[in-house]
N, C-alpha and C positions, 0 to 999 in steps of 0.2 A: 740671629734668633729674635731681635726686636723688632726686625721689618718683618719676621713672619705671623709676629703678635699683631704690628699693628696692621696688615694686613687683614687678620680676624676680625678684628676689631673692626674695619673701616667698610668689612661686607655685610658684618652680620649687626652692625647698628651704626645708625645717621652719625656716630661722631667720627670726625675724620682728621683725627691727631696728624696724619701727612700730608695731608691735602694734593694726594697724587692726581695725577690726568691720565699716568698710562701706569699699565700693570704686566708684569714680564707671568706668563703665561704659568713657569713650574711654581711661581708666588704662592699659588693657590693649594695646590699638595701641598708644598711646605707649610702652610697653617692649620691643617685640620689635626695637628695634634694640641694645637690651643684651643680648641672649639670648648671645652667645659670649662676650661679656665675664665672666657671670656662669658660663657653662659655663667659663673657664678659670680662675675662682674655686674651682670645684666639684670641674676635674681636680686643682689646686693641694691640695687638702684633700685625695683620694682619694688621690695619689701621695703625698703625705706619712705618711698612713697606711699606704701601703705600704713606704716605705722604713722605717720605725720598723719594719716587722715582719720584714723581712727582716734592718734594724740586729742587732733580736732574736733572729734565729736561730728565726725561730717556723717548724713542720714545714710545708710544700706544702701539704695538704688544709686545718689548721687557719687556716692562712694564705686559702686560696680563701675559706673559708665566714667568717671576719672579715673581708674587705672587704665579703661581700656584706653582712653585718649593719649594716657601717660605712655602707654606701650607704645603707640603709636609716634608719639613725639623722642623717643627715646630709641626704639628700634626702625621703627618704619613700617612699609605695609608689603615688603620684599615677601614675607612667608604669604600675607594673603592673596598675595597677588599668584602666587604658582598656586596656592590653593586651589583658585576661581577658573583659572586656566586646565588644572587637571581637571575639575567637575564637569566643567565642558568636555572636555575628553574621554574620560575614563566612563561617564553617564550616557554618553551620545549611542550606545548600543553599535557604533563601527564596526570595521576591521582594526589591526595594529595600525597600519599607515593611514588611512583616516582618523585615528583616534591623535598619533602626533602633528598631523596638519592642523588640525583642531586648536591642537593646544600652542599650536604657536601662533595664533591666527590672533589680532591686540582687539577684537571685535570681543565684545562679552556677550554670553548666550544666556538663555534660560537659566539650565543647570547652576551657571556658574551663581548668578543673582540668587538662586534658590540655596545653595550651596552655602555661601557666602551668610545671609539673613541666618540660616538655621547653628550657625556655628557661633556668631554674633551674640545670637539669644541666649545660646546654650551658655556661652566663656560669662555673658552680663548675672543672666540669673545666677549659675554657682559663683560667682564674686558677690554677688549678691546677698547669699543664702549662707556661706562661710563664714564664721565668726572673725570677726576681724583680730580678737588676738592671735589666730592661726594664720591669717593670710600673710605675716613679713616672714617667716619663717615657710611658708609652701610656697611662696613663688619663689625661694629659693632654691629650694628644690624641684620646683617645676623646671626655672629655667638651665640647669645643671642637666637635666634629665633631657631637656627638648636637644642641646648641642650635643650631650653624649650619643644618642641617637644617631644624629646625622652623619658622626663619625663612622658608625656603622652603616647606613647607608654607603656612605662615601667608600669605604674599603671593603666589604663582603657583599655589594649586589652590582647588576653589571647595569653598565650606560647603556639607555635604548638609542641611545643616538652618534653617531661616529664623531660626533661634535657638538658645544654646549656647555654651558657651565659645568654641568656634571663630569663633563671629560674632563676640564680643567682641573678639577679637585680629584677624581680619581687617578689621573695620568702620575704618578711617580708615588702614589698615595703607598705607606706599607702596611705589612700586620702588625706590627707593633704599636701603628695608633691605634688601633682598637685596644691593644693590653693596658696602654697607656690611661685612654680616658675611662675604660671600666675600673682600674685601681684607684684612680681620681673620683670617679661617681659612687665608686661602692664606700670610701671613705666620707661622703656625701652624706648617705643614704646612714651610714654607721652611727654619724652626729644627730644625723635627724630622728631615727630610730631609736636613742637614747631621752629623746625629747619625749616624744611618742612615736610610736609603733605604725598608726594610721599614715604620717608620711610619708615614710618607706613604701609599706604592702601599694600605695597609691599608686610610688611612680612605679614598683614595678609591676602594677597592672597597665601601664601606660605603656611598660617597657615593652611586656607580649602581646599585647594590644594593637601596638607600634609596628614589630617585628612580621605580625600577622598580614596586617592591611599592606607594609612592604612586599611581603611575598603575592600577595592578590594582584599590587600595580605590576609587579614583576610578571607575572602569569598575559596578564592584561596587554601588556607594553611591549616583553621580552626582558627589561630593563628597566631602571630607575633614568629620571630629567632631572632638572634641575627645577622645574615646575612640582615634581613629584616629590622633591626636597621639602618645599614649601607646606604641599598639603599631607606629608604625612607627618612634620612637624604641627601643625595645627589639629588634625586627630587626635595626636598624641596629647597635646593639650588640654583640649574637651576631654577627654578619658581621665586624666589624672584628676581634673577637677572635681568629676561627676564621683570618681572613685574614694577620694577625700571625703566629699560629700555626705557620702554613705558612709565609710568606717567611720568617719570623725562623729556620726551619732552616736555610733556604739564603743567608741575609744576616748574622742576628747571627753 
């Protein structure tokens, strides 16, 4: 049970408590029922860094653009990176099997730079724009929301590829981690919803928001990647934010 934690851990951010070199293939099922666990490890670290910046008195802008670096130092750029890769795929106007050549191609295209920039701006300005006493407590919740997610990708859509990280994480994957991390995020959500209301309705506009653009790469693909992990993790992100955004004027 603890190499399947720290397996979570050592994909879904830079710390690498085992410091393995090889990884036994059904590892990776076996961790996606930690995925929100470790997501609320992840919000735990990101809202602490934001309350030390706000503790600080640090300006709005300089404040957006140090979480996003924090993210980046603390997780890595694994989600933008499928992100950038699906833009190029999924925008390329192909067929299905031109659209996966695409994305596995390490060349970056148009799309993906355009892609990339617009999603940038979007995550800078709402960190921006959000009141800093709400952000230790929303990216709590964000990041709770972005792993719970995945879980469901991982076990309720199907791999477009006979091979791929995504098969790795799907191959022995059950339905009970989906029971699993939705009893864990709606306890999430329950805590946050007590705070305020705005948290909640946020991520679960994030959540059908989520679910939706899933079923579109699906239509698109046949299947989810493990590229497609990445950038419908980062939709979901932008959405929760924009969506906070918005109630938090009419709720905080």
């Amino acid at each position: 049970m603890l190499n399947d934690l720290l397996t979570c851990i050592e994909f879904l951010t830079r710390w690498k408590p085992a410091a393995r070199q090889s990884w036994r293939d059904d590892a990776f099922a076996r961790s996606v029922p930690w995925f929100p666990a470790v997501g609320l490890l992840m919000g735990l670290a990101m809202g602490a860094g934001a309350y030390l910046l706000f503790w600080l008195n640090v300006p709005y802008l300089l404040r957006a653009a140090l979480l996003i670096l924090w993210e980046l130092l603390l997780i890595g750029s694994l989600m933008y990176d499928g992100f950038m890769d699906s833009c190029d795929g999924l925008f390329s106007a192909r067929d299905r099997e031109r659209m996966l050549e695409i994305m596995k191609d390490s060349h970056v295209g148009a799309n993906a730079v355009i892609g990339l920039c617009s999603l940038v701006l979007v995550k800078f300005s709402a960190l921006a724009s959000l009141r800093p006493d709400v952000l230790p407590l929303a990216l709590i919740v964000l990041y709770v929301a972005r792993c719970t997610h995945m879980v469901l990708y991982i076990v309720k859509f199907p791999c477009a590829r006979p091979d791929g990280i995504a098969r790795l994480f799907a191959n022995g994957a059950k339905s009970s981690y989906v029971t699993a991390a939705l009893l864990f995020y709606a306890a999430v959500l329950l805590v946050s919803f007590g705070v305020n209301p705005a948290y909640a309705l946020a991520a679960l506009t994030s959540f059908v928001c989520s679910l939706l653009a899933a079923c579109y790469v699906k239509r698109q693909l046949g299947g989810l990647t493990g590229d497609t992990y990445g950038f419908l993790t980062e939709v979901g992100t932008a959405v929760y934010l924009l969506a906070l955004l918005i109630l938090g004027r009419m709720l905080f």
